[in-house]
Each structure stands twice: as structure tokens, then as C-alpha cells.
C-alpha positions as CSV (number, residue, x, y, z in Angstrom):
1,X,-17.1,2.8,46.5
2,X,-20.1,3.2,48.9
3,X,-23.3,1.8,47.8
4,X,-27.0,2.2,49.4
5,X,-30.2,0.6,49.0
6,X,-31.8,0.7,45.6
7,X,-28.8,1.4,43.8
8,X,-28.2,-0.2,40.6
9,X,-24.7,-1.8,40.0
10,X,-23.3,-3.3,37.6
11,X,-21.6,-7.6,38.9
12,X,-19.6,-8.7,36.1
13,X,-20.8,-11.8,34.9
14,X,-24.6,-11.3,36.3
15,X,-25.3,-7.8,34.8
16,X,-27.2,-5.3,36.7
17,X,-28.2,-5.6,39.9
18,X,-30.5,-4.1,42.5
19,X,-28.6,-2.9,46.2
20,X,-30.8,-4.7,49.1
21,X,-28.8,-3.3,51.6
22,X,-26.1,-4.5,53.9
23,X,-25.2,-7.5,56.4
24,X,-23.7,-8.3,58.7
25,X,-22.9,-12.1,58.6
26,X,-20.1,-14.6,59.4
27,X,-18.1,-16.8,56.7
28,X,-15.5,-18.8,57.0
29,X,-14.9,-17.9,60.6
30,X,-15.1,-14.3,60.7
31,X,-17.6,-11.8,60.8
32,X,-17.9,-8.8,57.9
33,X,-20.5,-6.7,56.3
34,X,-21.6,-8.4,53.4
35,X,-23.6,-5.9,50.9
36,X,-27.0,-8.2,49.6
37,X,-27.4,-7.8,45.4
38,X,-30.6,-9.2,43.9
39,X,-29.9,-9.7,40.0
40,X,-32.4,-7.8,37.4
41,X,-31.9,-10.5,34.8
42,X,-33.1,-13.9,36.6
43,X,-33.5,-12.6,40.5
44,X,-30.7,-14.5,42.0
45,X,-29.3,-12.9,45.5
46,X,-25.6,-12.4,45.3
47,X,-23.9,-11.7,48.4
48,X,-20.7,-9.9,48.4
49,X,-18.2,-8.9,51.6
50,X,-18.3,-5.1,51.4
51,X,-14.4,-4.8,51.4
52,X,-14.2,-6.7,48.5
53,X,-16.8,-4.9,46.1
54,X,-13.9,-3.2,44.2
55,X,-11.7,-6.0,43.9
56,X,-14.8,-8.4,43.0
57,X,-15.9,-5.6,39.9
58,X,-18.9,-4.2,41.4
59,X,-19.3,-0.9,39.8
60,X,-22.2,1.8,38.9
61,X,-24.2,1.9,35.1
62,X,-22.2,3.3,32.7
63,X,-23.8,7.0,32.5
64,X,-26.1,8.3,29.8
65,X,-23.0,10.6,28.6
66,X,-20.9,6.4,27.9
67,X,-23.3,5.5,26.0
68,X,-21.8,7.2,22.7
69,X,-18.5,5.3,23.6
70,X,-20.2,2.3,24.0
71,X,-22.3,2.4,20.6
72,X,-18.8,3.5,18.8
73,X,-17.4,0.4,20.1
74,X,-20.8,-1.9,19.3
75,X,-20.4,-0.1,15.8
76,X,-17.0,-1.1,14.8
77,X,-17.6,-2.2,11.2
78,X,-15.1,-5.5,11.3
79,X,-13.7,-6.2,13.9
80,X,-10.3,-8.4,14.5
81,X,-10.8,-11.5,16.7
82,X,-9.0,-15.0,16.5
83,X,-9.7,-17.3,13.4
84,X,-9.0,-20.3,16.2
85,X,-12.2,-21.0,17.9
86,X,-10.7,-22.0,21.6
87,X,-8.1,-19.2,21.5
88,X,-11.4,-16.9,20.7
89,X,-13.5,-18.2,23.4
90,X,-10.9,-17.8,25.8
91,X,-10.2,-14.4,24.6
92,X,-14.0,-13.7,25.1
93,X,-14.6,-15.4,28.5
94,X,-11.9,-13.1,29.5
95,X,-13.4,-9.9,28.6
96,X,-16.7,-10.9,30.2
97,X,-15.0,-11.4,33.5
98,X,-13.4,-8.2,33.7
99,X,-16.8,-6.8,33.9
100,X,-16.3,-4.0,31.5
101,X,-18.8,-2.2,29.5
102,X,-16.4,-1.6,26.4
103,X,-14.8,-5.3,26.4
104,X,-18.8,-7.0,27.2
105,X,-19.3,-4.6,24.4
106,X,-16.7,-6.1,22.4
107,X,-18.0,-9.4,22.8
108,X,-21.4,-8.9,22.0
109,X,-19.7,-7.1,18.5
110,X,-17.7,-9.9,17.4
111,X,-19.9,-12.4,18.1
112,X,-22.4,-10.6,15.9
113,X,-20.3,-10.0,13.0
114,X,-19.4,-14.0,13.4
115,X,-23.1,-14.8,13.6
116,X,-23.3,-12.6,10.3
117,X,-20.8,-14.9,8.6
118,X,-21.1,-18.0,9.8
119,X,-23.6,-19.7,12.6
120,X,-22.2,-19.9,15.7
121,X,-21.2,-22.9,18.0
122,X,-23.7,-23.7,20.8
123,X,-21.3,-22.3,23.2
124,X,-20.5,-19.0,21.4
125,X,-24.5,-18.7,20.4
126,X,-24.7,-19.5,24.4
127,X,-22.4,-16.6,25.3
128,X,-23.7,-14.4,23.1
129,X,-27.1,-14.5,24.5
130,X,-25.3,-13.9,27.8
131,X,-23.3,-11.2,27.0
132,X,-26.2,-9.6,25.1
133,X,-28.5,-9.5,28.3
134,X,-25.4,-8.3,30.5
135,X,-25.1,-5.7,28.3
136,X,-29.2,-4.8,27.6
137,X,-29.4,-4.9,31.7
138,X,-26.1,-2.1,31.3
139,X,-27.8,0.2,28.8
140,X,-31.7,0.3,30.4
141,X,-30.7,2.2,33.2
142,X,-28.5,4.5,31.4
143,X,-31.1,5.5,29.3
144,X,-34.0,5.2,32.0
145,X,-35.5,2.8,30.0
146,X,-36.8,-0.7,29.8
147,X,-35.0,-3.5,28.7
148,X,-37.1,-4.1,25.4
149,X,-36.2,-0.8,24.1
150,X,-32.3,-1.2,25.6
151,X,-32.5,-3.9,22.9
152,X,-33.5,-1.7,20.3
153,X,-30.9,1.0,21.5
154,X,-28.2,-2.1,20.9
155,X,-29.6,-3.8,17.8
156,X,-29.2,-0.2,16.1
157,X,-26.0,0.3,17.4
158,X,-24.7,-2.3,16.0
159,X,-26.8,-2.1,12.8
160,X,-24.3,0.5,12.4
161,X,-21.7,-1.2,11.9
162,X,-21.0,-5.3,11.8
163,X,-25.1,-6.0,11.2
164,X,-24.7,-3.4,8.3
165,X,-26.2,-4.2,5.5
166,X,-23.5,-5.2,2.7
167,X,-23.6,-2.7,0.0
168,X,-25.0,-5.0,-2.7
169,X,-28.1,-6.1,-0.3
170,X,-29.3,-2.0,-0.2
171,X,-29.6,-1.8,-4.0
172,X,-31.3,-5.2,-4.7
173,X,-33.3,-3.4,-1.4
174,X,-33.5,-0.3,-3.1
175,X,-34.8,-1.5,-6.7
């Protein structure tokens, strides 16, 4: 996939990012065209050989008309995942490297339906918070928005489901 200055993409693990352009430098003894990212979460500069975008994950937003399969998947009322914390992790680290939108998605779901039930371990609260931003930084320019109300868009997507309020919560609520 060709990309050009000013481009948002999408690194998996690092969220969105902004296209500075292109390179050319030398690495480990041989010369390529390297293509210069500058993250929209913390402003780190990620460089990445051309050739190897694909392979790497670097990809384009999910589009405006995603967005209704994402917020299907981020409102999944309870979802599955493993009762064994390290087989979970993994299971999670795993979808966050694959860089995509439906299995970040994922994460960010379970870990909020686990966050419901039961606090979460400093490395799950940890990830969460990761896979939360990745995922905020995903949506904003989808919607052409800016990350405060990509929040919003993903707090009420999965209000909808997992952050749903139990059934005997909305009538004390309601009385």
C-alpha cells in the first residue's frame, strides 16, 4: 500500500500515526526507503523500511462506514475470555499485535466487562489503558473528530453492551 505525507495510518501497537514522508537511509548495511511515522498518542518517530509496511501491519483508519462493526464488537454483552489470568494476557497481547481494529476492539471489551466484575491486575489495568488509546486514536479519524469525543463514541459503545447497566441497577435508578 502506497502512503504520502499527512496520511494517517494506523502501527499496531502505537495507534495512529501521522505520514512524514519518506527516506532514504542505510541500516544494517544496505540502503532502502524507509517511510518516517510520527505517533499521534505520545509523538514518538517510528521509522519503517517501505517494503516492509504490509508485513510490519501498517494500514489506513478503519472507515466511517467500520465503525458500526466495530461498535457491534465493543457491544458484545459478555463476552468469553480465559478464567486463567496468564493464558488471558497472552491471549490479549496477541490480539494487540496483530494490529486489528476488531481484535484491539476485543480487548478493550473484555477487559471492561472484567473491570466491571472484578478490579483488574496492574498489568491488565496497564493494557487496558493502552489498548483504550490505540483504539480512541483508531476511531477520531474515522469520525473526523477529536480524541475526547472518540472517547465518548467508545464509552457509549460499550455502554451498550458489557458497561450495561444490570437490570436491577435501572429500577432502583428508575424509582
Amino acid at each position: 500500500m502506497k502512503f504520502k505525507k499527512g496520511d494517517t495510518v494506523i502501527y499496531p501497537q502505537h495507534g495512529a500515526c501521522v505520514v512524514k514522508g519518506t527516506k532514504k537511509m542505510e541500516a544494517f548495511g544496505e540502503k532502502r526507503d524507509y517511510l518516517i511515522l510520527e505517533t499521534v498518542i505520545n509523538e514518538m518517530t517510528l521509522k519503517v523500511p517501505v517494503d516492509k509496511a504490509d508485513e510490519v501491519g501498517v494500514r489506513p483508519p478503519v472507515s466511517p462506514d467500520e465503525l458500526e462493526d466495530l461498535v457491534s464488537v465493543l457491544a458484545k454483552p459478555d463476552p468469553r475470555v480465559p478464567s486463567n489470568w496468564s493464558r488471558r494476557f497472552k491471549n490479549h497481547q496477541e490480539k494487540l499485535k496483530s494490529g486489528d481494529v476488531y481484535q484491539v476492539a476485543e480487548v478493550v471489551r473484555n477487559l471492561a466487562a472484567r473491570n466491571r466484575d472484578a478490579a483488574l491486575s496492574a498489568a491488565e489495568r496497564t493494557m487496558y489503558e493502552r489498548a483504550r488509546v490505540n483504539l480512541i486514536s483508531e476511531i477520531s479519524p474515522a469520525l473526523k473528530v477529536s480524541a475526547e469525543d472518540a472517547e465518548i463514541y467508545l464509552d457509549e459503545a460499550l455502554a451498550k453492551g458489557v458497561l450495561k447497566a444490570p437490570k436491577k441497577a435501572k429500577a432502583a435508578a428508575k424509582k
